[in-house]
C-alpha positions in Angstrom: 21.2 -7.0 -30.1 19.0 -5.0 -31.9 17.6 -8.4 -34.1 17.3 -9.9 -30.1 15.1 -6.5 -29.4 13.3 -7.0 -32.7 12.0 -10.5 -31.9 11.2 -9.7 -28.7 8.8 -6.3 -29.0 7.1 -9.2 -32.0 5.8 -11.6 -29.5 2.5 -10.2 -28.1 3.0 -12.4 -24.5 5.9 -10.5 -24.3 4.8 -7.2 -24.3 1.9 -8.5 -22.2 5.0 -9.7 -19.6 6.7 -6.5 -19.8 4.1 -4.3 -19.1 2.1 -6.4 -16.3 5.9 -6.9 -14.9 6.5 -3.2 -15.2 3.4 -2.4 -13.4 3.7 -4.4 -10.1 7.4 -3.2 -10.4 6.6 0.6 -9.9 3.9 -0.2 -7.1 6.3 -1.9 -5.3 9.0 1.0 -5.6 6.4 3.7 -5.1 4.8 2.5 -2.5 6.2 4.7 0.1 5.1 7.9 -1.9 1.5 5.8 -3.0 0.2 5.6 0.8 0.9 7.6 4.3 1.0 3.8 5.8 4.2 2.2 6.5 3.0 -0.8 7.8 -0.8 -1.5 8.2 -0.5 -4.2 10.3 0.6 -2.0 12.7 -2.1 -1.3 15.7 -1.5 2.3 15.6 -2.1 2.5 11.3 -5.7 0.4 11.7 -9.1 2.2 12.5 -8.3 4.8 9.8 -12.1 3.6 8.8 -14.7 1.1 9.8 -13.8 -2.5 9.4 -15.2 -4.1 6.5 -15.3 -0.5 4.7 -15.8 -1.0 0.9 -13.9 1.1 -1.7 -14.6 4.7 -2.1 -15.6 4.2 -6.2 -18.0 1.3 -4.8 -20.7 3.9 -3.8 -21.7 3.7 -7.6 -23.3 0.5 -6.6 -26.9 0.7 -5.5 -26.1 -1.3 -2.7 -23.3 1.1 -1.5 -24.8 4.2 -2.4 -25.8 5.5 1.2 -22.8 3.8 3.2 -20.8 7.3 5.4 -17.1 7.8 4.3 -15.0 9.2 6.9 -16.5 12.6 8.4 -14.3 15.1 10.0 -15.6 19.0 11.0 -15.8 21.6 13.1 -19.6 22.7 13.9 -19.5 26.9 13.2 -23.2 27.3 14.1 -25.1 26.9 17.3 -29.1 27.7 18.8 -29.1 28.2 22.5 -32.5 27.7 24.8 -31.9 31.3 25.8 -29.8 33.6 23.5 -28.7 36.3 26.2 -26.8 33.6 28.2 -24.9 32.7 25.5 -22.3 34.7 23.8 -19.3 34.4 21.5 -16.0 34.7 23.0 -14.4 35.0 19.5 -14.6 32.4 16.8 -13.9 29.4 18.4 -15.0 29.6 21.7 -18.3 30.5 23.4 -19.5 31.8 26.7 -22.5 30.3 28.3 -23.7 32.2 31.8 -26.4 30.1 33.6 -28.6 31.5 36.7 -29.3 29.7 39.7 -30.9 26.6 39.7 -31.6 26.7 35.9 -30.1 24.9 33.0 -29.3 26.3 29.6 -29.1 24.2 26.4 -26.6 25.2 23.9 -27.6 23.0 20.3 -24.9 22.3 17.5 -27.3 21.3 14.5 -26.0 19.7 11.2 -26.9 17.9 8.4 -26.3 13.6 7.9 -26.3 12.5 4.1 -25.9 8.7 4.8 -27.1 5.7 7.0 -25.6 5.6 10.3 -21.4 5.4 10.6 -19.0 3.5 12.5 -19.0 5.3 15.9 -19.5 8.8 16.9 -16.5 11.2 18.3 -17.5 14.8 19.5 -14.8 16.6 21.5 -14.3 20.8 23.1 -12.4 22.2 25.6 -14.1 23.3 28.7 -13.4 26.0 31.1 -15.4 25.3 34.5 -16.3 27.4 37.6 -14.5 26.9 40.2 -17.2 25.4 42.5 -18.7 22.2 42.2 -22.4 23.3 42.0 -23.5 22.3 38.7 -23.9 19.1 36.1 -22.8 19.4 32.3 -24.8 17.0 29.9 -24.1 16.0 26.6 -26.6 14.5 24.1 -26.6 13.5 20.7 -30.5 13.8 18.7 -32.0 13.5 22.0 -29.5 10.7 23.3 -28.5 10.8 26.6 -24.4 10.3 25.5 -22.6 11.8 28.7 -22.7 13.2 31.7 -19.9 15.8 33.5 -19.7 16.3 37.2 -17.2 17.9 39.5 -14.5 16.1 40.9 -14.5 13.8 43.1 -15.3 11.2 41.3 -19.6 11.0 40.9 -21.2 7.9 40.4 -21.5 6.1 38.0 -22.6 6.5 34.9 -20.7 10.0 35.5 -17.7 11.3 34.2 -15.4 13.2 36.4 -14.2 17.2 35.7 -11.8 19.1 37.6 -14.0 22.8 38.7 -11.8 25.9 37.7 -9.7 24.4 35.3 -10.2 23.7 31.2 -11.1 20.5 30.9 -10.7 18.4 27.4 -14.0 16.8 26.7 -14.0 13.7 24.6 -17.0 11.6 23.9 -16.1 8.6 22.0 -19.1 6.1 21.1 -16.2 3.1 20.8 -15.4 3.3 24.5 -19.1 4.1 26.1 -20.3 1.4 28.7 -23.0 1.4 31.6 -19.7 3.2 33.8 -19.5 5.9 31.7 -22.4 6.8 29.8 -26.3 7.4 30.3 -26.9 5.5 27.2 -25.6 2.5 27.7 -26.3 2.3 31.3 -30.2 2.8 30.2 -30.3 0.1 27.5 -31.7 -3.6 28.7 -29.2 -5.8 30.8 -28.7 -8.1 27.3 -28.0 -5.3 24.7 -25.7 -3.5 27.5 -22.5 -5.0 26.0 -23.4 -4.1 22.7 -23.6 -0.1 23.3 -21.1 0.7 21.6 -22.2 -0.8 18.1 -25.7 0.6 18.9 -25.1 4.1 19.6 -23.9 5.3 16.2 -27.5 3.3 14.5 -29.3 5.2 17.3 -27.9 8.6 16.9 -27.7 8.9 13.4 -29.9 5.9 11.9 -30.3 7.7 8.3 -30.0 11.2 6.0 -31.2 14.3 8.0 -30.7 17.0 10.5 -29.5 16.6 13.8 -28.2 18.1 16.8 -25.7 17.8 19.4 -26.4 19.9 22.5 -24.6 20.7 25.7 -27.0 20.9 28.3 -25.2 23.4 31.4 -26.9 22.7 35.0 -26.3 25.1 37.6 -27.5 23.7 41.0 -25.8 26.4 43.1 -27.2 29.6 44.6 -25.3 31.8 42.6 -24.7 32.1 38.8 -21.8 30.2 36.9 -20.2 31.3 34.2 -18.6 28.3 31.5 -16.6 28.6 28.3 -16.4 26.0 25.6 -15.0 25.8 22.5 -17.0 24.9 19.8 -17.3 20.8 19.1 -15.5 18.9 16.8 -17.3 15.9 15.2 -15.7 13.1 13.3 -16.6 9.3 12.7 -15.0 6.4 10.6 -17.5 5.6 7.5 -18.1 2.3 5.6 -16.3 3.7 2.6 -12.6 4.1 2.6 -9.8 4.7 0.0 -9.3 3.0 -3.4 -9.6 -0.7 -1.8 -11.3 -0.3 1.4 -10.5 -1.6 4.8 -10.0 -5.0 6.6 -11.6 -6.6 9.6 -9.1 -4.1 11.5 -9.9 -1.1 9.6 -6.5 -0.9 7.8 -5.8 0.6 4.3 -6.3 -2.4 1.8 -4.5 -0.5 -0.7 -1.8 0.1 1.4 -1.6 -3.7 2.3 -1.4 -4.5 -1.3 1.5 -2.3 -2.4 3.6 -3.6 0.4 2.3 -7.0 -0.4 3.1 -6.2 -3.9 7.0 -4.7 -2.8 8.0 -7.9 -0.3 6.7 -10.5 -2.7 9.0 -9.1 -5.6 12.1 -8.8 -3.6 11.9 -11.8 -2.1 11.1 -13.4 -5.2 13.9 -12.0 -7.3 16.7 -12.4 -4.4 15.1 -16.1 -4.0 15.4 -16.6 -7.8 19.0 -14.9 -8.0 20.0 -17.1 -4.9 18.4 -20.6 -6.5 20.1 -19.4 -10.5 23.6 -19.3 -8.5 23.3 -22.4 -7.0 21.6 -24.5 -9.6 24.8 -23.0 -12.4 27.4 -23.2 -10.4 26.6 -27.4 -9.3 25.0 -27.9 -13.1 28.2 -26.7 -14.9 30.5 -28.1 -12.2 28.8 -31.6 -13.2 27.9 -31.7 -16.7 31.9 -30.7 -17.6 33.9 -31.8 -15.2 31.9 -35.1 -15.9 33.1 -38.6 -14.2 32.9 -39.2 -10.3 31.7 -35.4 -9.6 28.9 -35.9 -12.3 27.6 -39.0 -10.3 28.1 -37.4 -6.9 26.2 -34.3 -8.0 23.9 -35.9 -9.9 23.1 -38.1 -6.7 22.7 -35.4 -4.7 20.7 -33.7 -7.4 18.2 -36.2 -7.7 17.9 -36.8 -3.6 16.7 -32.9 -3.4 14.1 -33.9 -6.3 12.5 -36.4 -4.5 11.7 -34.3 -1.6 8.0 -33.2 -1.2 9.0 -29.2 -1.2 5.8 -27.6 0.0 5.5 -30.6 3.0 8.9 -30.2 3.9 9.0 -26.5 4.2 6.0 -26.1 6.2 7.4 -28.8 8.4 10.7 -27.0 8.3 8.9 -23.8 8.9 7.1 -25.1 11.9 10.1 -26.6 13.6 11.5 -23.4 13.6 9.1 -21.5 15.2 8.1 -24.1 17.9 11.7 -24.1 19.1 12.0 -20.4 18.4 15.0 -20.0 16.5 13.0 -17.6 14.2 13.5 -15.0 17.5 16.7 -15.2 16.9 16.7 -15.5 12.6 15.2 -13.0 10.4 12.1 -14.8 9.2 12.0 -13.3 5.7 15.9 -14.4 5.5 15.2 -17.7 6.8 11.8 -18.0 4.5 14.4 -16.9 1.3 16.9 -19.5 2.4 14.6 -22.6 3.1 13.2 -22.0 -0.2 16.3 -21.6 -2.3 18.2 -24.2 -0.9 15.2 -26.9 -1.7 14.6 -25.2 -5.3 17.9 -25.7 -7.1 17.4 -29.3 -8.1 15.6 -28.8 -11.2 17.8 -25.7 -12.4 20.9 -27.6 -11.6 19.3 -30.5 -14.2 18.8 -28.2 -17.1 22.0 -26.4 -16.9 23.9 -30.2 -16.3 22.3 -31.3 -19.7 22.8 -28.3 -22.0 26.6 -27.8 -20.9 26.9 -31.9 -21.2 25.9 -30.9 -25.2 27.8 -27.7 -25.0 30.8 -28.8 -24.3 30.5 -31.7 -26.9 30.1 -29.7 -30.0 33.2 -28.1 -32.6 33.8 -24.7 -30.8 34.3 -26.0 -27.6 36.9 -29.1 -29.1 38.5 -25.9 -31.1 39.0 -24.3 -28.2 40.5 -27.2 -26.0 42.8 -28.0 -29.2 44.0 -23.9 -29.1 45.0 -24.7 -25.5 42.6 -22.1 -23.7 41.6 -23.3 -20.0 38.6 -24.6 -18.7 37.7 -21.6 -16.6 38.2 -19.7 -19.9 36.5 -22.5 -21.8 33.8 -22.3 -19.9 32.9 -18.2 -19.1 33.5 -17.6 -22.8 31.8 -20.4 -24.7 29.9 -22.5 -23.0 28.0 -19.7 -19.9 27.0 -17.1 -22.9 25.2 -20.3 -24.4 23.7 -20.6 -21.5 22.0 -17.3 -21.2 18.9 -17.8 -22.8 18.0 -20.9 -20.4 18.9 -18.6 -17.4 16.8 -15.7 -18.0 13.9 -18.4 -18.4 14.5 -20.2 -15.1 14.7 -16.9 -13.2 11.3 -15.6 -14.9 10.1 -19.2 -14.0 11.9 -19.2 -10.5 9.7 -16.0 -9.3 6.6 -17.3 -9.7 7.0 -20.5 -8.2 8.9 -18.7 -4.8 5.9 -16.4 -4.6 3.6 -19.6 -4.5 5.6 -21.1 -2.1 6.1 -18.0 0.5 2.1 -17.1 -0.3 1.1 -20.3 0.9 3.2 -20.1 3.6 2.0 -16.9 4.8 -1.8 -18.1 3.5 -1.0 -20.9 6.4 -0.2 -18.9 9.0 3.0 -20.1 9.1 5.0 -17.6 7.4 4.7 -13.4 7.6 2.5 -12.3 9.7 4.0 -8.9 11.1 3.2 -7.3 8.1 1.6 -7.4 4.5 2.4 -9.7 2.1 -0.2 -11.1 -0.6 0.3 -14.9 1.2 -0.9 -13.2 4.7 -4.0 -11.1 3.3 -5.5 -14.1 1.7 -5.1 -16.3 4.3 -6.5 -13.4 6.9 -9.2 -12.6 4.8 -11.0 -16.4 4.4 -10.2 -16.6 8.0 -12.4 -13.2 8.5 -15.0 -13.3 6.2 -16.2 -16.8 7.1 -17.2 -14.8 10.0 -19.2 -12.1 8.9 -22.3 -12.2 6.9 -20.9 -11.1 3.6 -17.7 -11.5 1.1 -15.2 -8.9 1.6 -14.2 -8.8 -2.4 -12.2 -5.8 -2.2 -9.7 -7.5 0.5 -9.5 -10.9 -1.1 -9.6 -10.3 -5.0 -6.4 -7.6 -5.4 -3.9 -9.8 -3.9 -5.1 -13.1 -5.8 -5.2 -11.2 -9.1 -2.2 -9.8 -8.2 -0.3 -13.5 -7.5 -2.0 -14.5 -10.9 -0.9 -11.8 -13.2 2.7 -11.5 -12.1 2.8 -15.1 -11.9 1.1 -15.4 -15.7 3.9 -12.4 -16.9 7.3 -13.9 -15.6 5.9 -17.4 -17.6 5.7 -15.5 -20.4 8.7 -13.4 -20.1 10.4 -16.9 -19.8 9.6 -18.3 -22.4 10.2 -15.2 -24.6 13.8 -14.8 -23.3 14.1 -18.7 -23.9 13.1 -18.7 -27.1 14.9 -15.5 -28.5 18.1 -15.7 -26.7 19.2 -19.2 -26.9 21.0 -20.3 -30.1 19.7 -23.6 -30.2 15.9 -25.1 -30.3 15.8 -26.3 -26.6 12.0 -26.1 -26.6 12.0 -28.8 -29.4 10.6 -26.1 -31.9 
């Protein structure tokens, strides 16, 4: 064992193997503890930044530099149009007394480092009188984002707000249209649609200081009294996380390491599944021999001449147009299709090696010392054929990620959530659409098929050469 060791740790591929095989292995076990996403695909774990959002390290690019990463605060400071109407509750919370007929401006300045984000979100609670004599305005640098009336419902662009009671106040630039904001209802017939893209280039176009400010109306006789908390601002940047977003503002990173996790198991549990087939009908043919060698070997040979790749899709395809894959476990069903049409070429090499096994002096010694064939063949002849198992399993994985990948790349696999296949194929889809290439989305998981891919070859071959007893490779 240790000489077995001693070869291996010499070979410089296999190291390579070992530790590229090593990495993807951890990811895939860590990735619950690497990311707070379970499954990015998943509408309610997308928007956690802009889509199309680069990396976070990217911003050392010149062309990144002044992209926004996520912003999340609270404003602490605020400049009224009249100081003695407003005062601080405690603080979170202000009190703003207005007179009859006039209108005080309360201002929430702060300071934008970047070109303009994703879309704008400020938010307060609002206590309001108890009459319906006044008008509460919102607006961002001088935009008009939002206006507040008294139930019933104003018209339009109004939002409604019940008098005498505290009110939650959310003004969301993803959601504003002509019915709802000032804004959007102001902006030509032809860019109306487009508000809410607009509004965030508008409001906060590039680095300085700006202000959001609640403008209080009172168009009563007698003086009102309001109390609001101070705002919250937040807004999804163009720079997320260690590998950015996709087109639906989900965690690239997060996609990967799932990617990364499915991919391996179903590779390995593929590989296991086509080893057990292909030894079991190999050894059952190459030393039982005769009638059952022809009959498997016929069989054998029929599987080989199938087109694989065709034949899943097609088989792939049936099953979803007459929906049996409600009904099956996809993944299960993927892992079965693919197993069952891969075990022709293992089943080959372990039929010839256990047809030369079984010819050669030990195995004749042990027929003439009267030991069985099931003893004949677990003791001699399957520990011979060690070295060429390892090898096809490290060369099974590859080739069962290439298949499911393309599957998925096709749309015809996984598409609920991430696998390596899916983001490939989602990502030429996308970014034939948008006026760029989204590098960050589409280079981790082809790297990722290559290098694992490249590492199970060369673990292989390593295990081939090193374990079995006999020069199968011809060296």
């Amino acid at each position: 064992m240790n000489k077995v060791i001693k070869d291996l740790l010499s070979r410089k591929s296999f190291i390579f193997s070992i530790i590229i095989i090593g990495f993807f292995s951890i990811l895939a076990v860590a990735a619950p503890a690497l990311t707070t996403y379970s499954n990015p695909y998943l509408p309610s774990q997308q928007y956690v930044a802009a889509p199309y959002a680069v990396p976070s390290w990217a911003t050392i690019f010149p062309q990144y530099k002044e992209l926004p990463p996520d912003v999340s605060f609270t404003f602490t400071k605020y400049v009224s149009s009249d100081s003695s109407y407003v005062t601080a509750v405690n603080a979170s919370y202000i009190k703003v007394v207005v007179p009859p007929g006039q209108t005080v401006n309360v201002s929430f300045p702060f300071k934008w480092n970047w070109s303009h984000p994703y879309d704008v979100v400020v938010s307060f609670k609002l206590l309001t009188p108890s009459t319906t004599s006044f008008v509460v305005n919102l607006y961002f640098n001088g935009l008009y984002a939002m206006e507040l009336c008294p139930v019933p419902f104003p018209v339009e662009p109004a939002v409604s707000i019940s008098p005498g009671k505290v009110n939650s106040v959310v003004f969301d630039s993803k959601y504003i249209s002509p019915a709802n904001s000032p804004f959007a209802s102001e902006l030509p017939l032809s860019e109306q649609p487009l508000a809410a893209y607009e509004f965030p280039s508008y409001a906060l176009p590039k680095p300085g200081t700006y202000n959001v400010t609640v403008s209080f109306e009172n168009t009563g006789s007698s003086k009102e009294v309001f109390v609001m908390s101070l705002p919250s601002y937040s807004s999804l940047g163009y720079v997320y996380g260690k590998l950015g977003t996709d087109d639906n503002g989900a965690s690239v990173f997060a996609e990967f390491v799932y990617g990364a996790r499915f991919d391996l198991y179903l590779s390995l549990l593929a590989s296991a599944l086509i080893i057990g087939i292909g030894l079991f009908i190999g050894l059952l043919a190459g030393y039982v021999g005769g009638f059952t060698d022809l009959s498997l070997n016929a069989l054998t040979d029929f599987f080989l001449l199938i087109p694989g790749l065709p034949l899943l899709v097609v088989l792939i395809s049936i099953f979803d147009v007459t929906g049996t894959i409600v009904n099956v476990n996809k993944p299960i069903l993927i892992l079965l299709i693919i197993s069952l049409l891969s075990w022709p070429g293992t089943a080959k090499i372990i039929r010839g090696q256990t047809l030369s096994l079984k010819g050669r002096t030990f195995v004749e010694a042990a027929k003439a010392l009267g030991e069985g064939n099931l003893r004949i063949l677990f003791r001699h002849i399957l520990p011979n054929l060690m070295g060429i198992l390892f090898a096809q399993l490290a060369y099974d994985v590859p080739g069962v990620i290439l298949a499911e990948s393309g599957l998925d790349f096709l749309g015809l696999g996984i598409t609920g959530f991430p696998t390596w296949g899916n983001m490939l194929g989602f990502a030429t889809y996308n970014v034939s659409f948008i006026n760029g290439f989204a590098w960050w989305w589409v280079l981790p998981p082809g790297i990722g098929i290559v290098l694992l891919s490249t590492a199970f070859y060369f673990f292989g071959s390593a295990m081939l050469d090193v374990l079995s007893p006999y020069k199968l490779r011809g060296e």
